[in-house]
C-alpha positions in Angstrom: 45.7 -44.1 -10.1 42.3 -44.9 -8.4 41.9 -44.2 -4.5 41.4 -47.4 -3.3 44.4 -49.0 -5.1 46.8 -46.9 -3.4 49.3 -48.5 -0.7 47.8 -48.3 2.7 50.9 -47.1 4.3 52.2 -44.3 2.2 52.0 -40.9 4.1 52.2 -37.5 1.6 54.6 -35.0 3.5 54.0 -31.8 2.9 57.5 -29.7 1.3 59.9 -28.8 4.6 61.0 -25.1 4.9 64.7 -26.5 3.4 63.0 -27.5 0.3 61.7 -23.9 -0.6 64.4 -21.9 1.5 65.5 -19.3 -1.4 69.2 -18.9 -1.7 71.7 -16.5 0.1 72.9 -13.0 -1.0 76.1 -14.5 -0.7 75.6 -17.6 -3.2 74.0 -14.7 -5.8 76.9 -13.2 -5.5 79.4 -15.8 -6.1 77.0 -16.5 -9.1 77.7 -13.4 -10.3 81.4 -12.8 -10.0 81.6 -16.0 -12.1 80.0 -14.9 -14.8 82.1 -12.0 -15.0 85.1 -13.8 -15.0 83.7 -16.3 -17.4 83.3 -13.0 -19.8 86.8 -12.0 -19.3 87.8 -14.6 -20.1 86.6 -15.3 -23.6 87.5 -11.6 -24.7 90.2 -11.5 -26.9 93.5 -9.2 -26.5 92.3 -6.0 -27.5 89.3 -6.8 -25.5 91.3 -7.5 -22.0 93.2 -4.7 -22.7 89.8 -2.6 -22.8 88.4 -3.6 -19.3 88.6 -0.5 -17.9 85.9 0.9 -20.1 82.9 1.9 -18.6 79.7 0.2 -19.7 77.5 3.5 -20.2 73.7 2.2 -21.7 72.3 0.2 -24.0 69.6 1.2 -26.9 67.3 -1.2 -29.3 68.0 -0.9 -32.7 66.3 -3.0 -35.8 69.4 -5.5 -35.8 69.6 -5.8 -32.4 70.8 -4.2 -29.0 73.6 -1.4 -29.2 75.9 -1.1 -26.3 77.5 2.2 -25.3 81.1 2.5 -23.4 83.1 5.1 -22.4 87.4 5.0 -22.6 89.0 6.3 -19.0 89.5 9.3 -21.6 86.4 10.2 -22.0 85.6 8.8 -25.9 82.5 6.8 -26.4 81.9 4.1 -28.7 79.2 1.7 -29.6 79.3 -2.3 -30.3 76.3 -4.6 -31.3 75.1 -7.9 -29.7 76.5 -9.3 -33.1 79.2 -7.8 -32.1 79.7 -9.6 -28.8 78.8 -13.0 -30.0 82.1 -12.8 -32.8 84.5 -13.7 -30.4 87.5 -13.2 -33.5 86.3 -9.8 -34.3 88.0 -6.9 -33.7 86.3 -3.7 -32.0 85.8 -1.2 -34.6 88.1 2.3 -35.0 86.4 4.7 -32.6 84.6 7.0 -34.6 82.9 10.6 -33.1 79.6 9.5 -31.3 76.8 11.3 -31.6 75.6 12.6 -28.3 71.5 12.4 -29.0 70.1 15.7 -28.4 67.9 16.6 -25.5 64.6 17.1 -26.4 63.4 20.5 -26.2 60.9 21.1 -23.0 57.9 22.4 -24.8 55.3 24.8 -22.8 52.6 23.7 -21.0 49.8 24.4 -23.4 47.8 26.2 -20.7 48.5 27.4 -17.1 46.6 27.1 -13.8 44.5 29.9 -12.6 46.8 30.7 -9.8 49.4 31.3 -12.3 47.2 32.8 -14.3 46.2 35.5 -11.6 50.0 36.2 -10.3 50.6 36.9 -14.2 47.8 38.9 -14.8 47.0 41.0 -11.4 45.2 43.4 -12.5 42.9 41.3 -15.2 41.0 38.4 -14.8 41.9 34.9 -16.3 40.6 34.8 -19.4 38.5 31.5 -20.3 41.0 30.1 -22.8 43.4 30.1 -19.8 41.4 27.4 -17.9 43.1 23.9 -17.8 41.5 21.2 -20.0 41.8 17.8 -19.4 45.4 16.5 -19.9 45.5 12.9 -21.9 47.8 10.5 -21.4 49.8 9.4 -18.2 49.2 12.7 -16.3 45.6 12.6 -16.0 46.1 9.3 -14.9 48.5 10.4 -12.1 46.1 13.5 -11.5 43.1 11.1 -10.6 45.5 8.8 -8.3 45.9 12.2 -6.5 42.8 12.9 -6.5 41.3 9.9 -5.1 44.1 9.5 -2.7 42.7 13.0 -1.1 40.0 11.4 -0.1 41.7 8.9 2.1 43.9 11.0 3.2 40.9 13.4 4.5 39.4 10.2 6.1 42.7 8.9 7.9 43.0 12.8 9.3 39.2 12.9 10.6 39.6 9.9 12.3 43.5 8.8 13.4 44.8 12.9 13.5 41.7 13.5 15.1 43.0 14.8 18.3 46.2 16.2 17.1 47.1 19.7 17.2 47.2 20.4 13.5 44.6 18.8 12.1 42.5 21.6 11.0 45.0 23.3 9.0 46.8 20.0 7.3 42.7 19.5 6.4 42.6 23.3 5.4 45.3 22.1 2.8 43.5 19.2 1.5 40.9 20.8 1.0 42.4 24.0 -1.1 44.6 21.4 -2.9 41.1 19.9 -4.1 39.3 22.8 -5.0 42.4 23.7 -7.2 42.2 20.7 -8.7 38.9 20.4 -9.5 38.8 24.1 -11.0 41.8 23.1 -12.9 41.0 19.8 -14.4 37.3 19.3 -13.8 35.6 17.3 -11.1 34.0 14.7 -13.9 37.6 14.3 -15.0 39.4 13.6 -11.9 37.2 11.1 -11.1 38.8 7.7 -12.9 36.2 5.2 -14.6 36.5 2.7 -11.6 35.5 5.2 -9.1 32.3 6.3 -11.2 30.9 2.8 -11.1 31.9 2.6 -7.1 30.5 5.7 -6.1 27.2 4.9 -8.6 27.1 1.6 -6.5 27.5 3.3 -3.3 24.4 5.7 -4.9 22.4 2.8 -5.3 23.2 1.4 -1.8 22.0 4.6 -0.8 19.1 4.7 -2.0 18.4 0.7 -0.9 19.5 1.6 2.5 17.3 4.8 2.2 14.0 3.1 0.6 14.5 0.4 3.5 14.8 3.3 6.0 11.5 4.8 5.0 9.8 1.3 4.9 11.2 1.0 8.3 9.7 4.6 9.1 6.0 3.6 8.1 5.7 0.4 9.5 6.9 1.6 13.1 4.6 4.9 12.8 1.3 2.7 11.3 2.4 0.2 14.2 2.4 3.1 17.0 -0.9 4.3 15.5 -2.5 0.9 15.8 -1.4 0.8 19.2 -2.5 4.7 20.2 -6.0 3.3 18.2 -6.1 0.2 20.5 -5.4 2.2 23.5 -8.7 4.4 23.1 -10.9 2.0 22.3 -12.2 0.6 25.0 -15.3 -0.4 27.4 -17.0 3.2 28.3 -18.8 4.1 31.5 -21.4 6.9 32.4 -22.2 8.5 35.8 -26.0 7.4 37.1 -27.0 10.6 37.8 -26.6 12.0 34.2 -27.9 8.5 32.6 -30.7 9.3 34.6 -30.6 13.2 33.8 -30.4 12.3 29.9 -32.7 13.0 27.1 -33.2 11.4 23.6 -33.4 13.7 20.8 -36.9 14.6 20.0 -38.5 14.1 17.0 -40.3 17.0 16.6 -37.5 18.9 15.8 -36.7 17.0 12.4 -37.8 18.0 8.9 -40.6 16.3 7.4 -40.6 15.9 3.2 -44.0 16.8 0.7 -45.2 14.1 -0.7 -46.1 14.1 -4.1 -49.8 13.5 -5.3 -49.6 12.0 -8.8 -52.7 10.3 -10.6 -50.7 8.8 -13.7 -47.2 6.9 -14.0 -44.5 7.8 -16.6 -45.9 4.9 -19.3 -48.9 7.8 -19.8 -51.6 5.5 -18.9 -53.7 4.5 -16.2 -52.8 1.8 -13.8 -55.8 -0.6 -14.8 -54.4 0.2 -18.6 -51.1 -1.4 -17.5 -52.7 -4.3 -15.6 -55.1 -4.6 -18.8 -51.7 -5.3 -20.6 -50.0 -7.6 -18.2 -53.2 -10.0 -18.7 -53.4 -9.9 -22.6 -49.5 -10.7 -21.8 -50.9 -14.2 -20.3 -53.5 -14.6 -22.0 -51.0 -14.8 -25.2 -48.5 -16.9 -23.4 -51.8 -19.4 -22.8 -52.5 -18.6 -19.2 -55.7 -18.7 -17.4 -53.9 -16.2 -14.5 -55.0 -12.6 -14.0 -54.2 -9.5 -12.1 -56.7 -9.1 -9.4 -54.7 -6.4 -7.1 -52.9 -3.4 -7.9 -51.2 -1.6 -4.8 -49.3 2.1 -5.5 -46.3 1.6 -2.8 -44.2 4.8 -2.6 -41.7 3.9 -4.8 -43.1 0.7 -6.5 -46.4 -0.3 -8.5 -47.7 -3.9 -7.5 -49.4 -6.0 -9.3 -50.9 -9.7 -7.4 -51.6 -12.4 -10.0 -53.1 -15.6 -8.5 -52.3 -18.3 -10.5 -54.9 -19.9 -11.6 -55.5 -24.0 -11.8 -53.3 -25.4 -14.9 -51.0 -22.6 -14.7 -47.5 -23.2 -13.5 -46.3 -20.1 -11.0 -42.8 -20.7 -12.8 -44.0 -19.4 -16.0 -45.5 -16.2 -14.8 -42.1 -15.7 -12.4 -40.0 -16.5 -15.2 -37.9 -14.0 -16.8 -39.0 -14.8 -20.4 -42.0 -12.9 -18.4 -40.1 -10.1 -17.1 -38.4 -8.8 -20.2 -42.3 -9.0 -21.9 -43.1 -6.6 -19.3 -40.1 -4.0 -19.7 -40.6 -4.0 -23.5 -44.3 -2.9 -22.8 -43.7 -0.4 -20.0 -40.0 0.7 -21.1 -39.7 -0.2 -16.8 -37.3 -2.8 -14.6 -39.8 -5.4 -13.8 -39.2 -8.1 -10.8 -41.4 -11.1 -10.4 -41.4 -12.9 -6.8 -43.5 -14.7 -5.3 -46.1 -13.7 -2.6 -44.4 -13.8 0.9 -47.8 -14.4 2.5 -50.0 -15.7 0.1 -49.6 -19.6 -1.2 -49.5 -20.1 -5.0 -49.8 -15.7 -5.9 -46.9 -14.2 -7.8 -46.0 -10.3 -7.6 -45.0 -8.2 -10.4 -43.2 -5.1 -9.3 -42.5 -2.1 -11.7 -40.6 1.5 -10.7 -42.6 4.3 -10.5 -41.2 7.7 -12.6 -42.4 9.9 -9.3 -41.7 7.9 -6.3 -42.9 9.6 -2.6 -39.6 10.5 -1.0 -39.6 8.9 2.9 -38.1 11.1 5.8 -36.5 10.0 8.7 -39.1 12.0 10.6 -42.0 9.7 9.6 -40.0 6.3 9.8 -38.6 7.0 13.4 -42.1 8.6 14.5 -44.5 5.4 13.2 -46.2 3.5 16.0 -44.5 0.0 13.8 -41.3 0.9 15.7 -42.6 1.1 19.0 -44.7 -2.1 18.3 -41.6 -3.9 16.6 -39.4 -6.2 19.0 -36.0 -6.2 19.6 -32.7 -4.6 21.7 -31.5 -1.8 19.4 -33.6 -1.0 16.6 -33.9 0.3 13.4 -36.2 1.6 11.1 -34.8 1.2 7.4 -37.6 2.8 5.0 -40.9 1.8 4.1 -41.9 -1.7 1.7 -43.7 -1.6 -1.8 -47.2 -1.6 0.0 -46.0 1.4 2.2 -45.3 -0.5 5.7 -42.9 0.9 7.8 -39.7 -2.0 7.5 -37.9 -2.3 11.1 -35.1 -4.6 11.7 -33.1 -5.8 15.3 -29.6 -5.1 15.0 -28.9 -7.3 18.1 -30.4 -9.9 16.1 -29.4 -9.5 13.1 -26.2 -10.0 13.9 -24.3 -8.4 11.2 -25.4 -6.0 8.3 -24.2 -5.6 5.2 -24.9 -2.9 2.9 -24.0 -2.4 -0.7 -24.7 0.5 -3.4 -22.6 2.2 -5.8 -22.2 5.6 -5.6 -25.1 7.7 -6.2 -27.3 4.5 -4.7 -28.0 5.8 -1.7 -25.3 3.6 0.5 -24.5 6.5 2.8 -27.6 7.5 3.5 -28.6 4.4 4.5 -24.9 4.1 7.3 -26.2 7.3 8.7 -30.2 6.3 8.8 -28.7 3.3 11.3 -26.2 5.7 13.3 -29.1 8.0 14.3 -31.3 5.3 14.7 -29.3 4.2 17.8 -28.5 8.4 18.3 -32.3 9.1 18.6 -33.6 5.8 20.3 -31.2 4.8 22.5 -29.0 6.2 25.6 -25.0 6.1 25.1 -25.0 3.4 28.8 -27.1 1.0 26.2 -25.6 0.9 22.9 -22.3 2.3 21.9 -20.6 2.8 18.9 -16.9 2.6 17.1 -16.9 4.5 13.8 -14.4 3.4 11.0 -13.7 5.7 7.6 -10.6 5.1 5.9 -11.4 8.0 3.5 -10.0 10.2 5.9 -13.4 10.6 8.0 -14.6 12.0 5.6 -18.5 10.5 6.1 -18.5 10.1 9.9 -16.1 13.3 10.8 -19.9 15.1 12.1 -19.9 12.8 15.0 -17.3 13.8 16.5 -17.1 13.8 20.5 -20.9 12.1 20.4 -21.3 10.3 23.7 -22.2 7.0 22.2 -18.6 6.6 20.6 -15.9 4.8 22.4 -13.3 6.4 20.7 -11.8 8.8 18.5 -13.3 8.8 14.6 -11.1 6.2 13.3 -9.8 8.1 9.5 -7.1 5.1 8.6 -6.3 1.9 8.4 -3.7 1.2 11.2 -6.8 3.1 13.1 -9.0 0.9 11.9 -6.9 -2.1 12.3 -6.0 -0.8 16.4 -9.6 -0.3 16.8 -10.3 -3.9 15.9 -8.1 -5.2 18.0 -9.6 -3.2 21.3 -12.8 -4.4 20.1 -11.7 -8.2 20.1 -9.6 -7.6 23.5 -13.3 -6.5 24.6 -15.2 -9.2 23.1 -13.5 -11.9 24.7 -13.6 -9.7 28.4 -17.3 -9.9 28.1 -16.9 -13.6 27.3 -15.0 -14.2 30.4 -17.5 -12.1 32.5 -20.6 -14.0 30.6 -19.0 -17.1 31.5 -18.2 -16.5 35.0 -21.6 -15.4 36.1 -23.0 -19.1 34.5 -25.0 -17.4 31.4 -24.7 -18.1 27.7 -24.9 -14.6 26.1 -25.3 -11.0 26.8 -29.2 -10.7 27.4 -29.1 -13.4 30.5 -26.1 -11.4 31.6 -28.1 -7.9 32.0 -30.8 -9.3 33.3 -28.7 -10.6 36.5 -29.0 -8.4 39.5 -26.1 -7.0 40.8 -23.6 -6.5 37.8 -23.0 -3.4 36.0 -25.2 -3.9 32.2 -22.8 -4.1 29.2 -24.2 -2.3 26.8 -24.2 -3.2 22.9 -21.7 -1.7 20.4 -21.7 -1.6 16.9 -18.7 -1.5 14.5 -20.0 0.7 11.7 -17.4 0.4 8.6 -17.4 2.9 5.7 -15.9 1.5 2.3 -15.3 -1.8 3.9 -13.5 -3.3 0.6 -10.9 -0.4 0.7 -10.5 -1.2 4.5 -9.7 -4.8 3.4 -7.3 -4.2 1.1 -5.4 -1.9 2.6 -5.2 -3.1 6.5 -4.4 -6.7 5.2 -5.0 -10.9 6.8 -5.0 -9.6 9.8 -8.3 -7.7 9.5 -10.4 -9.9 7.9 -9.2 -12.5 10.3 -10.8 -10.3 13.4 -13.8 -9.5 11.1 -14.4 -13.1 10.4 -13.7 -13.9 14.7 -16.1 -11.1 15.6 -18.7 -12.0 12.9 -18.2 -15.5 14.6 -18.5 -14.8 18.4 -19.5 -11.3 18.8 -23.7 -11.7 18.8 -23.3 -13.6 22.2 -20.9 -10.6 23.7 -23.1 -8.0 22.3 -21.0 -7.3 19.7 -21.9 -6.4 15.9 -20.9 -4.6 12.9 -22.1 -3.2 9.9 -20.3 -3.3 6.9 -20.8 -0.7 3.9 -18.8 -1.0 0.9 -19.5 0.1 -3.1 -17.5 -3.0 -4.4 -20.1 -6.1 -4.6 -17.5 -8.5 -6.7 -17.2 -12.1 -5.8 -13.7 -11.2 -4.3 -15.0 -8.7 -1.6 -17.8 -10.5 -1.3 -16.8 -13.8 -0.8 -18.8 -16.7 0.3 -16.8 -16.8 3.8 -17.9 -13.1 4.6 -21.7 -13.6 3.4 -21.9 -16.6 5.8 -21.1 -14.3 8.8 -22.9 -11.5 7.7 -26.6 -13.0 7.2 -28.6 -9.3 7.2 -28.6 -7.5 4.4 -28.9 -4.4 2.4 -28.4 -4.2 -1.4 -29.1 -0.9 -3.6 -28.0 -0.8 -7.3 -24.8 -1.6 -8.5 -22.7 -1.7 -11.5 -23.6 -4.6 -14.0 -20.0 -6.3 -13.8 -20.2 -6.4 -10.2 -23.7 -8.1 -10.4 -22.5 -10.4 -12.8 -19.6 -11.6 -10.9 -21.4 -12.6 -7.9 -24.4 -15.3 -7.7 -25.5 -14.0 -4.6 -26.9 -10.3 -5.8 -28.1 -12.0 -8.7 -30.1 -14.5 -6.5 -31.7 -11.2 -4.5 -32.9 -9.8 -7.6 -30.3 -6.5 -7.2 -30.0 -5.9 -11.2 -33.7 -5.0 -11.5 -33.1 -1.6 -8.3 -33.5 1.4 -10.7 -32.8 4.6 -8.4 -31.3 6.0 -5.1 -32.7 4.4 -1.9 -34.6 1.3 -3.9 -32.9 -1.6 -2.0 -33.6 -5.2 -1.5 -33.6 -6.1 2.4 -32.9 -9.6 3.8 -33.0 -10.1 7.1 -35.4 -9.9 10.4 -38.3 -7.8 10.0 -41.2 -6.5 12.0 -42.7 -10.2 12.7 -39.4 -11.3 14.0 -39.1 -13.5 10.7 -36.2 -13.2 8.1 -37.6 -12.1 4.9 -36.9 -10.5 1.5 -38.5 -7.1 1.0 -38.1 -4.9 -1.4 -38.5 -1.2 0.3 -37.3 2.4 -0.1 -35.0 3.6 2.2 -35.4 6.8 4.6 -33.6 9.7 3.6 -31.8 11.9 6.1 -30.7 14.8 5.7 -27.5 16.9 7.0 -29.7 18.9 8.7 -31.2 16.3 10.3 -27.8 14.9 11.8 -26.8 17.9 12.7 -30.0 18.3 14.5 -29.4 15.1 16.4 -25.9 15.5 17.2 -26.4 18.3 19.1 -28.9 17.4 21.0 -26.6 14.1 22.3 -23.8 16.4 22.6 -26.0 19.3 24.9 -26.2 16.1 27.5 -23.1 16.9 29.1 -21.8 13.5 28.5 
């Protein structure tokens, strides 16, 4: 029947308490009584007559169901159901009944060890006497026991709990279970539905333990974010030692030999190789010579002008370049001039390169002469010039190398740049190494930090987050006093200078993964906003792949470092391809883009400044004697 053809006024009642009220005792018992009396009275005579036997049991046979009586004598006899439905039948003669004989009780087929003791007292139960599991029905009953011990231990721990007699009804349980278990076996007792419960409860456990620890890590990395956060912070300095404080001097560094050698590793003379390079163009049908050869300290540079009919892409082309590697067995780069219209610049490694100190770099009159807030001398170009970048202006540096490339040394040529040039009231810094400070752990308790060595992630991540809280301070205080940025803010009288911190970072792809969005996200605000607050950072990292180094990052981050790196990296990523980095042959020969000397940006190839532990230690002492 559908729904909607039903009748709109019938009403389903739901069964009253009459309807399912079961019957009386008293009606069951009338029931009952008449079906006795019914059975009476279809009995024959000799049935009647026998209503005073007493109905005794009843056994299954094959033919049916055997009833048992007994006479008020005493006699037993037997009839069948067959029997009972033949009304006309007689009962049979009585006949002796067998009384079925009780089984015999057969012996346990071993004993506890309690009995096994009060039998033997003066041996000790031998091992055949231990119980083994029982089949059957009572091993099932034992495990009922067994299991019921355990809630019966629980009710006693936590309803008896106050009650006089606790301890010793618990004293019991427990006895009664260690008997038990020596008896039968703990693996035993225990029922197959209580193995899979207590293997859940395990894995609950566990769950609830695994969570527990996650729990335990995330609330200790966020209290160590939040102890990193509190010590990072805007540092101030007395006057009088400002005033009282030295820079490190100089003098007291090492200065490295140079090496005088008259012939590169290809065994011939430099106006031999140059001979080559033009019979290359002349083959090639190019009217272009070398007409300068200039023996930088790490690089050999030969100036071709090209000459009219000759197209500068041919002789920069890399059809070119591989012609000149086969000949010289050397990386060659072609660029062109950076000063000179229409020249093009072959550059090829030399075997014995002069190795530049910091001493010489830091000492050169170019980085007195070179503008700028904070800055710093990187290493010397392939015609031996002295290369000196701003930080301020940069704003952000990133530097690249694997290892062995001479990426380290290059972090700690900047650090003591700012260690050796500047005071700790006008550039600070905030040092981050995940690899458990492992690079910056020497600067320890310098006065230009304004914290702690930062050895983790959380640290790193807390020490962000102090550094943007700071950032947008000095934006509110750049702001209030009228002024655009941090230079017009110093140079107002009667304000306290902010000084200008850098955010050096140590295996910045290991930083990224680990510490997660929200780091990159303060990277990418600072990289943003911080050159106007006087805020910058330098990024090192060994990974140069497309996913580290993604377009977003190099955008903020237009200064530049890049050493050599591993061939898959370079292939991956269009921008150290562009910069020419798969043609950098040994440690500390780096391509720089960024501001240079003139104030311009360029793209110089140059060979970095080496530094050496001595050095740093030599520096960091000195800062440190300052009483700061």
């Amino acid at each position: 029947m559908q729904y909607n053809k039903l009748p709109k006024n019938r009403i389903f009642k739901a069964p009253t308490e009459k309807a399912i009220k079961l019957p009386s005792l008293k009606k069951l018992g009338a029931g009952i009584k008449g079906a006795v009396e019914g059975f009476k009275s279809g009995m024959s005579q000799e049935g009647k007559e026998r209503t005073g036997h007493k109905y005794i049991k009843r056994e299954k046979t094959p033919k049916g169901w055997r009833y048992w009586y007994k006479t008020p004598e005493g006699k037993m006899y037997s009839r069948s159901s067959s029997e009972t439905k033949d009304k006309t039948k007689k009962f049979p003669k009585e006949k002796p009944t067998k009384v079925p004989k009780e089984k015999p009780i057969k012996a346990p087929k071993e004993i506890s060890i309690k009995e096994a003791k009060e039998q033997f007292p003066e041996e000790k139960a031998p091992e055949q006497i231990k119980r083994q599991p029982i089949a059957g029905g009572d091993m099932d009953d034992m495990r009922k026991i067994y299991s019921r011990l355990d809630e019966i231990e629980k009710i006693a721990n936590t309803k008896l709990k106050n009650h006089p007699d606790r301890d010793s009804f618990l004293k019991d349980v427990y006895d009664l279970r260690k008997d038990m278990e020596e008896a039968f076996g703990k693996e035993n007792l225990i029922s197959e539905k209580t193995k899979m419960q207590l293997e859940k409860e395990e894995m609950r456990r566990s769950a609830h333990k695994k969570k527990y620890k996650q729990y335990k890590e995330r609330e200790q990395k966020e209290k160590e974010i939040e102890r990193a956060e509190k010590q990072f912070g805007e540092k101030t300095f007395p006057e009088e030692k400002i005033k009282e404080y030295e820079l490190p001097k100089p003098n007291k560094l090492s200065s490295l030999s140079k090496k005088e050698v008259a012939k590169d590793s290809y065994n011939k003379t430099l106006e031999d190789s140059a001979k080559q390079i033009n019979d290359l163009l002349k083959d090639a049908k190019l009217k272009s010579k070398v007409n300068n050869i200039i023996k930088g300290p790490a690089v050999i540079r030969f100036e071709i002008p090209v000459a009219k009919g000759d197209r500068i892409g041919r002789v920069l082309g890399p059809a070119f370049e591989r012609d000149i590697e086969f000949i010289t067995g050397k990386k060659a780069k072609s660029r062109a001039h950076p000063t000179k219209d229409n020249t093009a610049i072959i550059e090829i490694p030399r075997d014995n390169p002069d190795m530049i100190s910091f001493k010489d770099i830091i000492s050169d009159k170019t980085f007195d002469e070179a503008k700028g807030e904070v800055k710093a001398a990187l290493g010397k170009d392939s015609i031996g010039n002295t290369v000196v970048t701003d930080l301020t202006a940069a704003p952000h540096m990133l530097i690249t190398g694997s290892t062995g490339s001479g990426k380290s040394v290059a972090v700690n040529n900047i650090i003591n740049n700012i260690l050796s040039k500047y005071k700790p009231n006008e550039a600070q810094l905030v040092l981050i190494d995940p690899k458990k400070g492992a690079e910056f752990n020497k600067y320890k308790n310098v006065p230009h930090l304004s914290g702690d060595v930062v050895i983790s992630p959380e640290g790193g991540v807390g020490a962000m987050k102090a550094v943007v809280d700071e950032m947008n301070d000095r934006y509110k205080k750049i702001s209030d006093a009228g002024v655009k940025k941090i230079e017009d803010y110093n140079k107002l009288e009667g304000i306290k200078k902010l000084p200008q911190k850098f955010v050096v970072i140590d295996e910045f792809a290991e930083l990224k993964q680990l510490a997660g969005k929200d780091f990159m996200n303060m990277v990418k605000e600072i990289g943003q906003m911080g050159r106007a607050a006087g805020i910058h950072f330098v990024l090192a990292t060994q990974f140069g792949s497309a996913d580290i180094l993604s377009n977003n990052l190099l955008n903020n981050v237009p200064t530049r470092l890049m050493m050599s790196m591993p061939p898959d990296a370079i292939a991956s990523n269009a921008a150290l391809r562009k910069l020419g980095v798969d043609k950098l042959s040994r440690a500390g020969d780096s391509i720089f883009s960024g501001i240079t000397n003139q104030g311009k940006k360029e793209v110089k190839r140059l060979q970095g400044a080496f530094i050496s532990d001595k050095d740093i230690d030599n520096i960091v002492n000195q800062t440190k004697s300052q009483g700061l």
